[in-house]
DRENBASE-509805 format. One record per residue (C-alpha): residue in three letters; residue number from 1; x, z, y. Coordinates in nm, 2 decimals, always signed. Layout:
<nodes>
   r   k     xx     zz     yy
 ALA NUM      X      Z      Y
...
</nodes>
This chain:
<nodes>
   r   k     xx     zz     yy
 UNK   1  +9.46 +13.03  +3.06
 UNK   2  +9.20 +12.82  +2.86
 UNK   3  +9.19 +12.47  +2.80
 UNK   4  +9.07 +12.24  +3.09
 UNK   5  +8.78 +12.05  +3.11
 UNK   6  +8.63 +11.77  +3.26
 UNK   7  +8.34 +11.86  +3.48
 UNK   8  +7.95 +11.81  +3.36
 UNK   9  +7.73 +11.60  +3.52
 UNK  10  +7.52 +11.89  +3.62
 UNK  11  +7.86 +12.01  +3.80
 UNK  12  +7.91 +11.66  +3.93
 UNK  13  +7.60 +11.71  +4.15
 UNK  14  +7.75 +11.98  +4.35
 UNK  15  +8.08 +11.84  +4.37
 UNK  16  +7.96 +11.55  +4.51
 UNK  17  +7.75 +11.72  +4.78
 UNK  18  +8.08 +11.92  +4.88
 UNK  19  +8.30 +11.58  +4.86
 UNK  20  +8.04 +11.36  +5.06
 UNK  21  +7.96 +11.62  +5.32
 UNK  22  +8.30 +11.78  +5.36
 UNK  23  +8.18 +12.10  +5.31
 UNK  24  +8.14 +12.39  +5.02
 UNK  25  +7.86 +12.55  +5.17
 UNK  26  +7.60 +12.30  +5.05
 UNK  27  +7.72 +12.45  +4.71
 UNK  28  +7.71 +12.78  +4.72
 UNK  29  +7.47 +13.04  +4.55
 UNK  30  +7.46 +13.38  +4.68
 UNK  31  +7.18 +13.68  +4.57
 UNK  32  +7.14 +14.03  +4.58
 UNK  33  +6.97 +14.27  +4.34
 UNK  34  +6.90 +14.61  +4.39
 UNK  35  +6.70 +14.97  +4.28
 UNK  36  +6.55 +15.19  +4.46
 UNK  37  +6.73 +15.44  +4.28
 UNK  38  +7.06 +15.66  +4.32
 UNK  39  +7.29 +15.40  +4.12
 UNK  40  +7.64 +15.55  +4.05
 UNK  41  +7.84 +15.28  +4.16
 UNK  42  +8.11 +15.38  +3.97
 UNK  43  +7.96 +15.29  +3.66
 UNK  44  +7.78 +14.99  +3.78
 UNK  45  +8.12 +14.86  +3.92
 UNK  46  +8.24 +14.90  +3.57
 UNK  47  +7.95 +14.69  +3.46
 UNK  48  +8.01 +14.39  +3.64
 UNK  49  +8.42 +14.40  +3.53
 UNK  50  +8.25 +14.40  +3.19
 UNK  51  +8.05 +14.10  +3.27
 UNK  52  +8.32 +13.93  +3.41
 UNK  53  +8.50 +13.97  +3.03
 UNK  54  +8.10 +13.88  +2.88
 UNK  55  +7.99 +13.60  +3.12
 UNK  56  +8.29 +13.37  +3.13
 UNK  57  +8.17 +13.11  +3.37
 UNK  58  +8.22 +13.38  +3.63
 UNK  59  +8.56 +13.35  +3.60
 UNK  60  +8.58 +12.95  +3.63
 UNK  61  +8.86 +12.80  +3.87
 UNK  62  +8.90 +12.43  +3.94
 UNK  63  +9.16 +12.22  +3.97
 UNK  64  +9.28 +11.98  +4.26
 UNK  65  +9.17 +11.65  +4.20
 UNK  66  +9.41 +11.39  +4.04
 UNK  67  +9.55 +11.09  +4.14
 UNK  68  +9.21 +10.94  +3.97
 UNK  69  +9.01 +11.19  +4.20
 UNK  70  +8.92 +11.37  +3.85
 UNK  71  +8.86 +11.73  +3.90
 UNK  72  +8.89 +11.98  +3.60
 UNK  73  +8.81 +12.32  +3.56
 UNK  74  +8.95 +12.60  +3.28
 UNK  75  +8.95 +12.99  +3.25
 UNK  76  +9.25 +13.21  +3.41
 UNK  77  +9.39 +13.45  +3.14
 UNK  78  +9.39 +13.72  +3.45
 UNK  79  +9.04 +13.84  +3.63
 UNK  80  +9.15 +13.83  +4.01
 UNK  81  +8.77 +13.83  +4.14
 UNK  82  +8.69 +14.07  +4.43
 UNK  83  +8.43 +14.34  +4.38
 UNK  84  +8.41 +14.51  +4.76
 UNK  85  +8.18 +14.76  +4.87
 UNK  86  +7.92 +14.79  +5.16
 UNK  87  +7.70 +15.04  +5.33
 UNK  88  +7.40 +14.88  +5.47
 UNK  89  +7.20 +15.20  +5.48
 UNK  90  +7.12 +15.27  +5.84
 UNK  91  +6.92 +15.00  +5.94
 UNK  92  +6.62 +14.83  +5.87
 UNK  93  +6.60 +14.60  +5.52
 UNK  94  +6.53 +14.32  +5.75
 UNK  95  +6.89 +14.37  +5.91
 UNK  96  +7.04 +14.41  +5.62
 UNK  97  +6.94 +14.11  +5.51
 UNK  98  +7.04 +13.93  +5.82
 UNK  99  +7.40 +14.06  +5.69
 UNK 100  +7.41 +13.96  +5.38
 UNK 101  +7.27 +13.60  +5.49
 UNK 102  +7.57 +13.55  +5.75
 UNK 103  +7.80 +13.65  +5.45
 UNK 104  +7.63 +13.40  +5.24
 UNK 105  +7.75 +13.13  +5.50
 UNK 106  +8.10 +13.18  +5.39
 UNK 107  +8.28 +12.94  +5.19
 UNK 108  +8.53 +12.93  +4.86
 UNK 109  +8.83 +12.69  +5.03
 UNK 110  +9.15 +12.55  +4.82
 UNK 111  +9.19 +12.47  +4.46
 UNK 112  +9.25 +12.69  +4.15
 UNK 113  +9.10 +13.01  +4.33
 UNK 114  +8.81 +13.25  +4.22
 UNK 115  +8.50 +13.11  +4.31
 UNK 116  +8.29 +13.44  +4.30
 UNK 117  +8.25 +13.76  +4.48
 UNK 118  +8.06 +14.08  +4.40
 UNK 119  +8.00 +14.34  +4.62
 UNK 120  +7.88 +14.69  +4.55
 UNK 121  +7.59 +14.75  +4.81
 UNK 122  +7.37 +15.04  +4.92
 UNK 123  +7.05 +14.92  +5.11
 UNK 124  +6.82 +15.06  +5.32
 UNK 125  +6.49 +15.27  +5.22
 UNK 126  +6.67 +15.40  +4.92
 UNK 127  +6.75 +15.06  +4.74
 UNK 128  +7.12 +15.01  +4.58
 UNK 129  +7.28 +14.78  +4.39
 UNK 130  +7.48 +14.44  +4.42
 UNK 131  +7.53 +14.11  +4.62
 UNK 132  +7.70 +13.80  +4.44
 UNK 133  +7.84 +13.52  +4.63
 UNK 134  +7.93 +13.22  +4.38
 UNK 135  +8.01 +12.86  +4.36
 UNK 136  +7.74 +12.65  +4.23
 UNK 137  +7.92 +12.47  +4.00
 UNK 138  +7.94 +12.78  +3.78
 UNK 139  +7.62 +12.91  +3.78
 UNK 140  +7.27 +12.81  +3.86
 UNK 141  +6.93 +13.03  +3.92
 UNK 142  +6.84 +13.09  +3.56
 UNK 143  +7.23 +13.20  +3.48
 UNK 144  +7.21 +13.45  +3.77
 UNK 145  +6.89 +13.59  +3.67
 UNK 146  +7.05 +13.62  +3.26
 UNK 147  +7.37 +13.79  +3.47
 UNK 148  +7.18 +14.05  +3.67
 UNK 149  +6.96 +14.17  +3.40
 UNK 150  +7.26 +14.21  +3.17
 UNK 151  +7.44 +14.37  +3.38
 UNK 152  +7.13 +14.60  +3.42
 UNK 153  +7.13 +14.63  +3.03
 UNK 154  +7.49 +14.77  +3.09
 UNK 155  +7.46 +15.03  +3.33
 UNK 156  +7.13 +15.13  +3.17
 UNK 157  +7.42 +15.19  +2.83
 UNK 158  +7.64 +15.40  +3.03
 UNK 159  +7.46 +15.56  +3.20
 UNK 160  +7.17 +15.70  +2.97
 UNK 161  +7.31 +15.59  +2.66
 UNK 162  +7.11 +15.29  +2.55
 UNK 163  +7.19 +15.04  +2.35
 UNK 164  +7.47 +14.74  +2.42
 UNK 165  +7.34 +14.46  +2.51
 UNK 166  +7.38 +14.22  +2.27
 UNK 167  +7.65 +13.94  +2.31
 UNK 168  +7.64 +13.65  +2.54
 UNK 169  +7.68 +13.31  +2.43
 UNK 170  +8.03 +13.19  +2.47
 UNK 171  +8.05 +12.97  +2.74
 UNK 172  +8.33 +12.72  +2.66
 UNK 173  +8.20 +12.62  +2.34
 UNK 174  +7.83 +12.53  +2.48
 UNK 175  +8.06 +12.32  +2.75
 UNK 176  +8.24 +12.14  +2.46
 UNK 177  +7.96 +12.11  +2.32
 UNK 178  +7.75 +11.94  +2.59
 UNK 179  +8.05 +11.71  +2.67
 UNK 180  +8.07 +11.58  +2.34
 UNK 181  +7.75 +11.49  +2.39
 UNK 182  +7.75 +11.37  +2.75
 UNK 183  +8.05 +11.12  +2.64
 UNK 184  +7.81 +10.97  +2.27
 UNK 185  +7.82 +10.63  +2.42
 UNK 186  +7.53 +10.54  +2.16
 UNK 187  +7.34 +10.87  +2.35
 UNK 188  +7.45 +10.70  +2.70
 UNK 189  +7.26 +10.36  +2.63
 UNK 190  +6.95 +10.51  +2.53
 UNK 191  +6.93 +10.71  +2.88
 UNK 192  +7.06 +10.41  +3.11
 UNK 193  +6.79 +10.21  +2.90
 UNK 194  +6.53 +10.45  +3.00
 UNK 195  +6.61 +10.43  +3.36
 UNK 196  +6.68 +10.06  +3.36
 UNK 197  +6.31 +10.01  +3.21
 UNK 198  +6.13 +10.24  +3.46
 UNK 199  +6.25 +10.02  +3.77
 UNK 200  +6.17  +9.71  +3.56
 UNK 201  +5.82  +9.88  +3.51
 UNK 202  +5.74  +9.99  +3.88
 UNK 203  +6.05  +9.79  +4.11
 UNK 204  +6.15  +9.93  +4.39
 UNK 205  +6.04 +10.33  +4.49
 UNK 206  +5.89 +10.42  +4.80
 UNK 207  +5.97 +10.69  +5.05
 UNK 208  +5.74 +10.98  +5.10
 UNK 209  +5.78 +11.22  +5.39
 UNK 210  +5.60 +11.54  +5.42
 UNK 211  +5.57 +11.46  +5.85
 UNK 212  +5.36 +11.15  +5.72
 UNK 213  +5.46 +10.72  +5.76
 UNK 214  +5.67 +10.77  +6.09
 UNK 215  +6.00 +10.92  +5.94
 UNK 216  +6.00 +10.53  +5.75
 UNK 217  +5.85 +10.35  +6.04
 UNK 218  +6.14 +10.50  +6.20
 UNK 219  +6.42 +10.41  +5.96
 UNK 220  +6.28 +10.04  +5.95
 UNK 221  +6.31  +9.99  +6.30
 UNK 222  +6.66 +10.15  +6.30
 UNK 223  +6.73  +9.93  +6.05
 UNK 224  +6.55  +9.61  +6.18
 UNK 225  +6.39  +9.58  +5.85
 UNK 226  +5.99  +9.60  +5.85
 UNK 227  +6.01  +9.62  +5.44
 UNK 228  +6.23  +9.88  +5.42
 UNK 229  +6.13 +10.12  +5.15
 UNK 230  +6.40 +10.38  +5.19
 UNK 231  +6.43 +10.66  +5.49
 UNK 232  +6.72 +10.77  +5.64
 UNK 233  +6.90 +11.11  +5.56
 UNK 234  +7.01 +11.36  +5.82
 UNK 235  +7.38 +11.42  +5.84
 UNK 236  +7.50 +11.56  +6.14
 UNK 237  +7.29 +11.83  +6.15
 UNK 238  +7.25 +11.99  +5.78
 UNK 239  +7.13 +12.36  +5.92
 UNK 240  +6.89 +12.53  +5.68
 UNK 241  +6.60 +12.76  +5.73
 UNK 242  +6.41 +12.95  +5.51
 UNK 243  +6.05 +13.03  +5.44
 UNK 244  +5.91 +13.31  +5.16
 UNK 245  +5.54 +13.28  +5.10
 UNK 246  +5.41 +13.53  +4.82
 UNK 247  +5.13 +13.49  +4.65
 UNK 248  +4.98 +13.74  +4.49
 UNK 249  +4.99 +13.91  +4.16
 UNK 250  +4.58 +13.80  +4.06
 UNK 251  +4.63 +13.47  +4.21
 UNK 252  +4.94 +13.41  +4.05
 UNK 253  +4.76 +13.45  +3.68
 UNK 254  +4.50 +13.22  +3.82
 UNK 255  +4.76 +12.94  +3.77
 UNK 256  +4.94 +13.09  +3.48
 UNK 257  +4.61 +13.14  +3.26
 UNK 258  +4.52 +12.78  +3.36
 UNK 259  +4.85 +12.61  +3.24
 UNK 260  +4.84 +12.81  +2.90
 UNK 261  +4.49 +12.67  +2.86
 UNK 262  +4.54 +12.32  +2.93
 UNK 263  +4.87 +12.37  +2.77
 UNK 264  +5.05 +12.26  +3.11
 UNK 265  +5.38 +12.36  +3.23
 UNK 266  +5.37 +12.54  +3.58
 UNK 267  +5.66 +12.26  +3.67
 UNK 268  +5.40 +11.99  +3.62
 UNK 269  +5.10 +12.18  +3.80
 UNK 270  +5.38 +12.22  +4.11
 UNK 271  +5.46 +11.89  +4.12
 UNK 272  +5.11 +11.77  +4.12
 UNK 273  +4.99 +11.96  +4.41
 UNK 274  +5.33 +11.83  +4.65
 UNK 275  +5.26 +11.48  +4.53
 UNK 276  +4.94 +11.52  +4.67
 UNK 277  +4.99 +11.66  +4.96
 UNK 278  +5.24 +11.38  +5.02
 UNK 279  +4.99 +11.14  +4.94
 UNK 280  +4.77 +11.29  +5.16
 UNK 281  +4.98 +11.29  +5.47
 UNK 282  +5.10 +10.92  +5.43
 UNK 283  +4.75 +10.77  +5.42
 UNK 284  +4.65 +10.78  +5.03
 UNK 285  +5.00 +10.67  +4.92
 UNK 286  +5.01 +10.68  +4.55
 UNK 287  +5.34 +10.57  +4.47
 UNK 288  +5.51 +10.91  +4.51
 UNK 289  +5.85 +11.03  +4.39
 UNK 290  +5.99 +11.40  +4.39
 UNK 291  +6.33 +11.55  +4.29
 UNK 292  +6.24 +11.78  +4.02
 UNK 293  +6.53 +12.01  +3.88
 UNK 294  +6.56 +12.06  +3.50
 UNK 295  +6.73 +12.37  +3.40
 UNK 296  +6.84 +12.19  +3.05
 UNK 297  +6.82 +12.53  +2.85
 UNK 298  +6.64 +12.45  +2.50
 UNK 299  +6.80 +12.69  +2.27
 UNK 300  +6.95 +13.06  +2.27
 UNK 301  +7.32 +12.99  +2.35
 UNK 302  +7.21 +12.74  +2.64
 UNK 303  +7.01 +13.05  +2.80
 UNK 304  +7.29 +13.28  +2.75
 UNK 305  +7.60 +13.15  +2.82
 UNK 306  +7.60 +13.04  +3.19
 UNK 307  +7.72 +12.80  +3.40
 UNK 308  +7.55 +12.53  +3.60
 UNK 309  +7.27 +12.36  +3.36
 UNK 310  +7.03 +12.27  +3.64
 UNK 311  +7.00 +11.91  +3.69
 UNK 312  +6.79 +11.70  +3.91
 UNK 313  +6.59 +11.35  +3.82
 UNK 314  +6.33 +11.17  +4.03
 UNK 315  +6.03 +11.24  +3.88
 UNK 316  +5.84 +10.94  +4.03
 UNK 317  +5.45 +10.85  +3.92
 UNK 318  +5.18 +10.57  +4.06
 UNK 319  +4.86 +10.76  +4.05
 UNK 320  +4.54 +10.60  +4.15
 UNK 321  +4.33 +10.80  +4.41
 UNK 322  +4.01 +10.82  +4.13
 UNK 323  +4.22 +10.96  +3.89
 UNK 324  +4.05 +11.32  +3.78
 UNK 325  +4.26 +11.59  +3.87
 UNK 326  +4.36 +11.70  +3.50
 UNK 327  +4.46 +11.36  +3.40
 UNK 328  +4.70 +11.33  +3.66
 UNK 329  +4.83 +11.63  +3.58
 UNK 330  +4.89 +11.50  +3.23
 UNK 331  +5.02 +11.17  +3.37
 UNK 332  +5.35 +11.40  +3.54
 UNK 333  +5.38 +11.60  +3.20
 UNK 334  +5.36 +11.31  +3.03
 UNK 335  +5.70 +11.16  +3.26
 UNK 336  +5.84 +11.45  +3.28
 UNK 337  +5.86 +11.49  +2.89
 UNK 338  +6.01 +11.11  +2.85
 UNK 339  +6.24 +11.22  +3.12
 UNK 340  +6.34 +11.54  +2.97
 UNK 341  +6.45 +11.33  +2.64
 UNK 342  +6.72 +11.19  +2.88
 UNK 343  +6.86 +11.46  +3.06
 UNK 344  +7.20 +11.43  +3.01
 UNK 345  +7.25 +11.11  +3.19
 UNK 346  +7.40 +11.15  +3.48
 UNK 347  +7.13 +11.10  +3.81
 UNK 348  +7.44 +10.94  +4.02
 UNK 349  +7.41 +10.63  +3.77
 UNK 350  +7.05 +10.57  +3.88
 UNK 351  +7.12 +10.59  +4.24
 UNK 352  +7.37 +10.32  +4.18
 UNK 353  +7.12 +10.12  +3.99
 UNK 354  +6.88 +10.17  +4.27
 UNK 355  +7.16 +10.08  +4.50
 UNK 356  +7.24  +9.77  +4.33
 UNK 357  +6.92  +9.64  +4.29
 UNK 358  +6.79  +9.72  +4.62
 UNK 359  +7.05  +9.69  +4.83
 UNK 360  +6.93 +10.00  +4.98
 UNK 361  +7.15 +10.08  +5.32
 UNK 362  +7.39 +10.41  +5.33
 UNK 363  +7.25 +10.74  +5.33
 UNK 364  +6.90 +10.65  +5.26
 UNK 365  +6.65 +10.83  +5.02
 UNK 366  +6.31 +10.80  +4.86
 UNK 367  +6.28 +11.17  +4.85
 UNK 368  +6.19 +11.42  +5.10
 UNK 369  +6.12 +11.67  +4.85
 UNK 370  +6.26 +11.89  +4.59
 UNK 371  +6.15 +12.13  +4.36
 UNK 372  +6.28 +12.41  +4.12
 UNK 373  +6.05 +12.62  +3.94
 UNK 374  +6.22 +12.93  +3.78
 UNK 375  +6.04 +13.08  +3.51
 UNK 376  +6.26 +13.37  +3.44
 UNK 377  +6.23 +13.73  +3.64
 UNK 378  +6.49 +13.96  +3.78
 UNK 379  +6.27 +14.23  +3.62
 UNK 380  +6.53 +14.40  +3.30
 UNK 381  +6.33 +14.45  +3.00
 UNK 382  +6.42 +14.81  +2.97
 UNK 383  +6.27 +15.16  +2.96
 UNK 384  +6.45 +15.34  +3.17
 UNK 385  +6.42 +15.12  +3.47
 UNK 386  +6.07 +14.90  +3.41
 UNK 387  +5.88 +15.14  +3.70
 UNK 388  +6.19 +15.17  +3.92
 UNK 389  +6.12 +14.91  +4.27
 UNK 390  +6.32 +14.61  +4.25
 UNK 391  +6.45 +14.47  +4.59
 UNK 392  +6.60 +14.10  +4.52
 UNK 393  +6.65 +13.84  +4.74
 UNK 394  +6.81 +13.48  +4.73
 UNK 395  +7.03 +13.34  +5.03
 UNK 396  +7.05 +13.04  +5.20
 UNK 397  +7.39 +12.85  +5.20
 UNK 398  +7.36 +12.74  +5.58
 UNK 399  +7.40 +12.33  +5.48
 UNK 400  +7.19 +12.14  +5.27
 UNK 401  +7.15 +11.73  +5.23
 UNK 402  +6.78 +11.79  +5.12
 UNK 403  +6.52 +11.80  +5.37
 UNK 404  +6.30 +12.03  +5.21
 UNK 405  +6.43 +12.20  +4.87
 UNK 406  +6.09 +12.43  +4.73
 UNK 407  +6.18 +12.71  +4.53
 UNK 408  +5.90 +12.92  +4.32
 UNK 409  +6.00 +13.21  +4.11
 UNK 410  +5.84 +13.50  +3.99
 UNK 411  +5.81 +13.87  +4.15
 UNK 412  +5.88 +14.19  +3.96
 UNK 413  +5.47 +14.24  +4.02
 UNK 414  +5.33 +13.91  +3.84
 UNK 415  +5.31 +13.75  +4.15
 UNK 416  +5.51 +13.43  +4.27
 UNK 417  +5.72 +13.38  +4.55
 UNK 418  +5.71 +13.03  +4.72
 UNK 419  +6.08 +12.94  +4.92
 UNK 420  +6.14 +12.68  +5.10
 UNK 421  +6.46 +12.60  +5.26
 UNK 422  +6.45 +12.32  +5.53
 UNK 423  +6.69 +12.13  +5.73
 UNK 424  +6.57 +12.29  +6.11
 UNK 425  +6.72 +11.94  +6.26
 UNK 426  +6.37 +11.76  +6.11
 UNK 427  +6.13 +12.02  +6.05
 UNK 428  +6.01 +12.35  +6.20
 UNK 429  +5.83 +12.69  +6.08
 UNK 430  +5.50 +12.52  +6.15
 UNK 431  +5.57 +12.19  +5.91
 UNK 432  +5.66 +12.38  +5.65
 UNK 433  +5.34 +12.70  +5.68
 UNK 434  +5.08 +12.35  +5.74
 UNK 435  +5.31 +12.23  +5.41
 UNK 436  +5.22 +12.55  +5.18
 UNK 437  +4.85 +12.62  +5.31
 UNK 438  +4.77 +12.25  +5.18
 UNK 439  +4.98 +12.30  +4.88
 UNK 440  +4.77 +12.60  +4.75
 UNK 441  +4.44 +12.47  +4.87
 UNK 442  +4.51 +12.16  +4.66
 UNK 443  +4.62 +12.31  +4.37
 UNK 444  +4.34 +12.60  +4.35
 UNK 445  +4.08 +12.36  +4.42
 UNK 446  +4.21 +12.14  +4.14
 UNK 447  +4.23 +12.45  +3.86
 UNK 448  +3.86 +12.54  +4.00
 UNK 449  +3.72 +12.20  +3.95
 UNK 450  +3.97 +12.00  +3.71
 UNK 451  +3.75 +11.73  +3.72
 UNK 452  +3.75 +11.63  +4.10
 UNK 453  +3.97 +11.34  +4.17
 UNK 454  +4.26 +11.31  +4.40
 UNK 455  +4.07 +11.09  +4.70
 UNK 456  +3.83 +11.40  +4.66
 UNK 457  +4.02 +11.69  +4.66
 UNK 458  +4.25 +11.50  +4.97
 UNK 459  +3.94 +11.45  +5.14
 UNK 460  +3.83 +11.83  +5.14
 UNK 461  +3.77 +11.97  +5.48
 UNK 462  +3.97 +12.30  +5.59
</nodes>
């Protein structure tokens, strides 16, 4: 067995969301990749019990906690995770789907036990390949994405006889490395400084909700407090949904060409266009605050050697309704850069700031929405399967404390895919399609005509 280790803050997240909510579902991560191809699955079983030895963090186990409640987590010397097998191929894609989602809804209960699952699966319509099921304290969306095309890189080797892939990075010594860095207390008062000055700044946030002003006129007249600035969160019903929108390949390099020209980060163009949608449905509000995700991956080992790296701060900007489109854009890039410089403070600590300051009541939030933008593509850089159809989809967990969580990743095509997951006890189908029409129309208009302001492009007629 390896050494044990204290958790990372970016792990912290998820705990906390299984601790607080008594259950592991709203931590789960569960995907399946696939080829329309006749895959031996011999050999690509193979494959993933080499990954397993490659990718360590698939092979994480966590401890009980202690009497402090601290939770550790170390590397069993013996590889005890399941790889099954199951044939999906006489029904429709759609059903197959529906199969793999209910799986998805399964949880990982009790202590120092495998926190992962594989199974070997052959699809309808000729597609075959894999399903992973995984905690996601181990991995987030950008390691699943490194794990699948490795794993591709390998059978691709045995198969036809192309190169090894190269090594991964070793996962234990980029943990030691980022806990020696979480725990420079020098480091630590630089980020809580940051925070600190950003509420001394601006004061208290303000909630946004993508319904409009009810969802807080509602929470201040549960909470007999006409100032309120918070809104409640939904906890006894955390049921998800989900909602793919594609956009197409042409469209897609529309934004892309855009960004590289005004040397913007898709992130930053995304977060624009929900800010201003939530500005637009809560009469003009311009103090707007969003839970961006940062995947915390700056250099090669970060990128390669797994585990959960994805973090979430508030990114949380007062932009006037004349401000030009392109400035504002450069306002979020501008936060989001200050905030990146901090991104190993722990977001728990500013919640308690908040908390403190505010006296905020239990269970309340500024944020309706969240946001992860995934740049990398389940598309494996290699010659024998680059014009090969790719079938891969992502699965909800079935719980979730966020009320909308927005997802955008990139298709094998050059197109972009647009998920939203949505707690079904607040919003509906409709919400979230009204939510995505206004979020491209605002965010193509913008690109056409950089120079239009917000009030303007808010005030364009359907």
């Amino acid at each position: 067995m390896s050494d044990k280790y204290p958790l990372t803050a970016a792990q912290m997240l998820h705990y906390r969301w299984i601790r607080q909510y008594h259950t592991q579902q709203v931590s789960g991560l569960s995907v399946v990749a696939s080829l329309k191809a006749n895959l031996d699955f011999d050999i690509l079983k193979k494959c993933i019990e080499k990954e397993l030895e490659r990718y360590k963090c698939l092979r994480v186990q966590f401890t009980k906690p202690d009497k402090d409640g601290l939770i550790y987590q170390y590397i069993p010397e013996e590889n005890n995770i399941s790889i099954s097998f199951k044939d999906l191929s006489d029904m429709s894609l759609a059903q197959a789907d529906d199969i793999l989602q209910k799986l998805a809804y399964t949880t990982f209960d009790g202590d120092d036990i495998p926190v992962c699952e594989f199974m070997l699966v052959k699809l309808p319509n000729g597609y075959n390949g894999f399903w992973i099921h995984i905690d996601h304290r181990l991995m987030d969306s950008c390691a699943v994405v490194v794990m699948v095309n490795d794993i591709m890189s390998l059978y691709t080797h045995y198969r036809f006889g192309s190169d090894y892939p190269e090594p991964l990075a070793d996962y234990e010594s980029v943990l030691t490395s980022d806990l020696k860095k979480a725990s420079n207390e020098k480091r630590h008062a630089k980020d809580q400084k940051f925070w600190n000055d950003l509420l001394d700044e601006w004061g208290e946030p303000l909630y946004s909700d993508i319904q409009g002003p009810s969802v807080l006129e509602a929470s201040r007249k549960k909470h007999k407090n006409k100032n309120l600035r918070a809104a409640d969160i939904e906890l006894k019903d955390l049921f998800v949904a989900v909602k793919d929108y594609q956009l197409d390949p042409k469209s897609s390099g529309t934004l892309m060409d855009f960004c590289m020209n005004h040397q913007l980060s898709m992130t930053n163009l995304l977060l624009l266009g929900l800010r201003t949608y939530l500005s637009k449905v809560n009469n003009g509000q311009e103090d707007i605050s969003i839970e961006n995700f940062i995947s915390r991956r700056s250099t090669k080992d970060e990128w390669t050697s797994g585990g959960s790296r994805t973090i979430m701060f508030p990114c949380r900007t007062v932009i006037s309704s004349d401000t030009e489109f392109l400035t504002a854009a450069y306002e979020i890039q501008n936060m989001q850069n200050r905030i990146y410089m901090h991104n190993s403070y722990d977001p728990a600590l500013i919640w308690d700031e908040i908390k403190k300051r505010y006296n905020t009541p239990d269970n309340t939030s500024y944020v309706s929405c969240y946001l992860t933008y995934q740049p990398l593509t389940v598309k494996p850089d290699n010659p024998y399967l680059k014009d090969i159809p790719l079938h891969t989809k992502w699965f909800a967990n079935g719980a979730a404390t966020k009320k909308m969580y927005l997802t955008v990743s990139h298709t094998a095509d050059g197109g972009m895919n647009f998920s939203y997951h949505y707690q079904t006890a607040a919003l509906n189908e409709k919400d979230i399609e009204l939510l995505n029409y206004y979020l491209m129309r605002i965010i193509f208009r913008g690109v056409e005509q950089p120079n239009l302001s917000i009030e303007e492009i808010i005030s364009l007629k359907v």
